[in-house]
N, C-alpha and C positions, 0 to 999 in steps of 0.2 A: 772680597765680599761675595758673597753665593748668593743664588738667586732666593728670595725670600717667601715660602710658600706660606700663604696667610687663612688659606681656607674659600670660601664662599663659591658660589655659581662660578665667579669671573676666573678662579684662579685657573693659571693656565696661560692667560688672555694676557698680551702685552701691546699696551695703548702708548703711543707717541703725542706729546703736546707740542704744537706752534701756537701756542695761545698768550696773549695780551690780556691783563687787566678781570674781569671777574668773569662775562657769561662763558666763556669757553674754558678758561680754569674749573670750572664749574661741575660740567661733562667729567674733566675728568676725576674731580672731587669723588662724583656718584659712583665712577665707573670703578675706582681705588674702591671705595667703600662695598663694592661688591666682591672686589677681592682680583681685581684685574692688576697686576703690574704698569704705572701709569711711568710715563717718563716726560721731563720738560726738558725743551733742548732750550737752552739760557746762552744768554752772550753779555758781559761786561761792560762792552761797548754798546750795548741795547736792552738794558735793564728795563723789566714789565715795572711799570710805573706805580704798583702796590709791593714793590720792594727798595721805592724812592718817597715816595710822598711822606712828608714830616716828619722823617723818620733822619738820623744819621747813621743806624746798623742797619746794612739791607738785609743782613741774617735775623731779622729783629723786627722787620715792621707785621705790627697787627694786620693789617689788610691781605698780605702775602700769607702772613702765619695762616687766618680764617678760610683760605678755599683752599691751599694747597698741603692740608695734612696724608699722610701718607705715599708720598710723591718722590720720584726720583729727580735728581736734579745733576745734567750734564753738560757742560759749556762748550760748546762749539761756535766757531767762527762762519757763519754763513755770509759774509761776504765775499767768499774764495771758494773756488774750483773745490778743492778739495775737503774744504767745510761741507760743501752739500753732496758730495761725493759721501761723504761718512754717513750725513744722514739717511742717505739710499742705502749703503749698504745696513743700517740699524734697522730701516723701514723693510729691507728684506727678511728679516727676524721679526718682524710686529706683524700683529692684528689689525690695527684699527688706530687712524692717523687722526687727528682734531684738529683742526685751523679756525683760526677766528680773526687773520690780520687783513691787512687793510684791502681791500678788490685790487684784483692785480699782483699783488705780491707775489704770491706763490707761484702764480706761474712766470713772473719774473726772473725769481728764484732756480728755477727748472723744479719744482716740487707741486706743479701741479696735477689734478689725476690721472692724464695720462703719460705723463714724466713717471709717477711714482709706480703704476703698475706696471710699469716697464721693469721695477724693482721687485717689486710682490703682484701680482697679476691677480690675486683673491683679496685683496686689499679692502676694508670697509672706509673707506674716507667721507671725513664728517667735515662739509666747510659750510662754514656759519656767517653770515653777514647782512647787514641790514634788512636788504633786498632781494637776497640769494644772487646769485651769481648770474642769471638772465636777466635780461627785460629792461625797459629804457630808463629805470632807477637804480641798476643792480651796478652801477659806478660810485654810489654812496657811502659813505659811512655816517656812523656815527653811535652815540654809547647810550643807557639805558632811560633816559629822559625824552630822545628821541625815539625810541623805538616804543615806549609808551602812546607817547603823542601822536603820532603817524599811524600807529594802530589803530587811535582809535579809541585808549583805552582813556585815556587823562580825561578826555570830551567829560566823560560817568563821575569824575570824582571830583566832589563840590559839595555845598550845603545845597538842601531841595531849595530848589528855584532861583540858585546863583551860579556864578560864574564857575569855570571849570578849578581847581585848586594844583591840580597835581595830585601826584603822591610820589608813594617813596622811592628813592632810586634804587634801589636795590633789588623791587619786583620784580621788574622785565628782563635783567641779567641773569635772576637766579629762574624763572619761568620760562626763557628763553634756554637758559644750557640743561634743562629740565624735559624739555622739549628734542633737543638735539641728543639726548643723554636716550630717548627713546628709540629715537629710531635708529642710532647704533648697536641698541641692543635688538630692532627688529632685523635689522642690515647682518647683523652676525649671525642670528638667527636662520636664515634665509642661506647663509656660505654656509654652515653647518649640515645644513642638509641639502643643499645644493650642489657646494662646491663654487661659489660662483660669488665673488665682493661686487661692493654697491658703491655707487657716490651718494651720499646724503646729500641734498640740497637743502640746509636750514634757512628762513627766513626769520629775523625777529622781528619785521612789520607784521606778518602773518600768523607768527604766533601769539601776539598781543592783540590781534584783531579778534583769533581763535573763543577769548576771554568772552567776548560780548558779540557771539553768534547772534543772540535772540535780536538785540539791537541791530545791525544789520541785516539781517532778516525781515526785522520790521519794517525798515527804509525800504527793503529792495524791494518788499512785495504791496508795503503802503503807503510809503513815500513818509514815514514819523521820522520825525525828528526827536531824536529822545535826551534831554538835558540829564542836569544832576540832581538826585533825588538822596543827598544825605544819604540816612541810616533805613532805607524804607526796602524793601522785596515784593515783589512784585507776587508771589506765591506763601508768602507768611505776613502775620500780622496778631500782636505786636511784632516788630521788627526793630531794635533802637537801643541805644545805651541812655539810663536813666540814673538822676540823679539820687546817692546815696548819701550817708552821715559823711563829716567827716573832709568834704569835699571831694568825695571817689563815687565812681560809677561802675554801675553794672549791665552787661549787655545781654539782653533776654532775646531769645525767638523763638517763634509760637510756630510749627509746621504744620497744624492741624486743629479739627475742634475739640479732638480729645486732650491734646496740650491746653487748649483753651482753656477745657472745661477743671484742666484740675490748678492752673495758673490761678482764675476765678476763685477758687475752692482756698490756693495758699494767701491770697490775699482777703479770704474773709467774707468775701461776695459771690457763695456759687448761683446766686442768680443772674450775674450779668451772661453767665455762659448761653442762657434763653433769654435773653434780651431780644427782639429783633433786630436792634440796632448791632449786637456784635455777635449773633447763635450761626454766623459764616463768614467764610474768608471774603465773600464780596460783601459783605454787611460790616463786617470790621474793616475791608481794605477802604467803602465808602464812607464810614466816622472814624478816618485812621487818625487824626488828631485830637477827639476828645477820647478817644482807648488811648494814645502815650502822655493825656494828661491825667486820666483814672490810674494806669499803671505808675507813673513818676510821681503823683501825690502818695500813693503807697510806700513807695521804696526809698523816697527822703527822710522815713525816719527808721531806715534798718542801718545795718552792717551791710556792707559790703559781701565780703568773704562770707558773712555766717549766711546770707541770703543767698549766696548764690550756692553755697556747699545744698540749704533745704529744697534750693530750685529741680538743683539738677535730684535727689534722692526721689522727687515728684516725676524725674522722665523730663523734663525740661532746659532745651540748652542753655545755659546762663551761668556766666563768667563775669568776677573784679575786672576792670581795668586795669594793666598791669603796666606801670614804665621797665625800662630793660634791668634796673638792679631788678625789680618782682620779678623778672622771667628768669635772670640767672641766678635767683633763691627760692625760686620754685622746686619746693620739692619734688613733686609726681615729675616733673621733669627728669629731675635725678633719677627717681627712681623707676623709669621707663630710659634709661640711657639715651637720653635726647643729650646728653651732656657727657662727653668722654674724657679722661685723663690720658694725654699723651705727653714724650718726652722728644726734645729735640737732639740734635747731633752734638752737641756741647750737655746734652744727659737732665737738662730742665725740663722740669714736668708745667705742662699746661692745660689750659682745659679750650678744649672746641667741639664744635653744633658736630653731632654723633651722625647717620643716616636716619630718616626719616620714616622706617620699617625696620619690621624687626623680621628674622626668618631662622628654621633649624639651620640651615648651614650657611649661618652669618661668618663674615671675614673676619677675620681677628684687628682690632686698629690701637695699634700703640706709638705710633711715629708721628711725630706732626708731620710740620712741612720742612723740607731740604734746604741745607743751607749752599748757597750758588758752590756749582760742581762738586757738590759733595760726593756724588755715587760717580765720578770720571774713571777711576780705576776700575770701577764691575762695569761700567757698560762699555767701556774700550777695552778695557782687556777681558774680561768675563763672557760679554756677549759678541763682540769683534777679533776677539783674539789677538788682538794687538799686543805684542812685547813692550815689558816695561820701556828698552831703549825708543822704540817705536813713538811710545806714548810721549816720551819725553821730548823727540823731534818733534814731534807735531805741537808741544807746548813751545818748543824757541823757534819756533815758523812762525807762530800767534795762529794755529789752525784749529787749537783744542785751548781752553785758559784756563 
């Protein structure tokens, strides 16, 4: 196998994964999809747990399929000398390393960053972990429920004037490797016209805190304590999902009085726009529940979809409520390639979540995700040079699987 030139910004660029589970997969999801060659160093005996969970094909589970399209996949043994012997010498051919395992490990390992640029000395190393890597927490772990909560972020998400709720898990891992995913491209940036690699120091307590500056802000300089406030904005109004026919909702926001005033005007009342009680954001943020009972007595007897298609023709953002089969038969989805057809190593075509931009010199993405040590032979013999006989020792050592 030859090295696979795909197009984009990144191509050129080869990224090493030590990543676990989704936020650090993540990074390198973004970084493939800019056209960077990503590689995952995999082990058998230490299967990422989104290629076990309720699944019995690890070539086969959804959750491994959804972040690691486009990916290389090579199995080595790092629990031996000469396991991480190999991966030095790979990381002396990379760009840009991603770690997401547990504090401590890596440099357990000897693959910490000053281990590894002792291999590549411009090295952009990205290590990701709860707390970052200093500080009298930075011995922590833990996954995207946590680093929500700790943030700071969960505190905000609840119905106005109850208890805190949660939200989804899946925020803070894909926010967090969104995060990390930036500053490796500032960090490459910087060697590029430097000459000179970075350590990334990611925190996802800190980047989930990042979410609700204003909030903190407030605390620090007022001492507020800011609870959870539903569907409400502190600089829009209306702000809320309201009921539609049918049992479906629609969620309207109003950024202005110009939005106001023609919101007003779709609902048949262009005189509430000079009302005093709602002709400003402070006059509507102060009767902001009799405006989402003016608005939600309007909108219980539309359509759904047909009101929100005349909202927005108005300049108005407002969108159905949609559950996940409505987002994966959403058209404009489709037709903005938020949604990609790829084929796996066994030649099955799938579909998975595309990059979230579009650009002239987009990557090409036609590969999902790798099936465990798929690519062993290009990246030991391709990129290491290793002889077939070579590669074969090192499979009856147990050093390569």
């Amino acid at each position: 196998m030859s090295r696979r030139m795909r197009g984009g910004p990144l191509q050129g660029v080869r990224v090493i994964e030590l990543t676990k589970v989704w936020a650090g997969p993540c990074v390198g999801k973004l970084l493939a999809y800019l056209g960077a060659e990503v590689i995952r160093i995999e082990s058998e005996g230490s299967l990422d747990v989104t290629r076990t969970y309720g699944v019995a094909d690890i070539n086969n589970a959804p959750g491994f399929q959804s972040v690691n399209p486009e990916k290389l996949s090579v199995q080595v043994n790092m629990k031996t000398e000469e396991g991480i012997a190999i991966i030095h010498d790979l990381l002396a051919k990379s760009d840009i390393l991603v770690e997401n395992l547990r504090p401590g490990a890596v440099k357990r390992l000897g693959l910490d960053y000053e281990a590894v640029k002792a291999s590549r000395p411009d090295i952009v190393y990205v290590s990701m972990g709860m707390f970052g890597t200093e500080g009298p927490l930075s011995y922590q772990t833990g996954y995207a429920p946590c680093f929500a909560a700790l943030g700071g972020l969960s505190s905000r998400v609840g119905y106005e004037g109850g208890s805190p709720e949660g939200m989804n898990v899946r925020y803070a891992d894909s926010t967090f490797g969104a995060a990390a995913t930036y500053g490796a491209l500032v960090a490459l940036l910087h060697r590029r016209r430097t000459g000179v690699g970075q350590f990334v120091d990611v925190s996802a307590v800190e980047c989930m805190s990042s979410m609700i500056g204003d909030t903190l802000m407030d605390f620090a300089l007022n001492g507020a304590i800011t609870g959870c406030d539903g569907n409400r904005h502190a600089q829009m109004a209306p702000h809320g999902v309201y009921p539609c026919l049918n049992d479906e909702w629609i969620s309207i926001a109003v950024g202005g009085d110009a939005q106001w005033a023609a919101l007003a005007q779709a609902m048949g009342k262009p005189e509430l726009a000079t009302q005093a009680a709602f002709c400003s954001l402070e006059a509507r943020k102060a009767h902001e529940a009799e405006l989402d009972a003016l608005v939600s007595a309007w909108t219980a007897g539309r359509d759904a979809s047909e009101l929100a298609a005349e909202l927005q023709q108005c300049g108005i953002a407002a969108a159905r409520s949609q559950s996940s089969l409505d987002l994966v038969a959403d058209p404009l989805l489709w037709a903005r390639g938020f949604y990609q057809e790829v084929s796996d190593g066994a030649g099955q075509s799938k579909t998975t979540l595309g990059p979230s931009w579009t650009m002239d010199r987009a990557a090409s993405i036609s590969h999902g995700a790798p099936r465990l040590g798929e690519h062993n032979a290009y990246v030991l013999g391709d990129i290491l040079g290793l002889s077939g006989e070579e590669q074969r020792a090192l499979f009856d050592r147990g050093i390569a699987r």
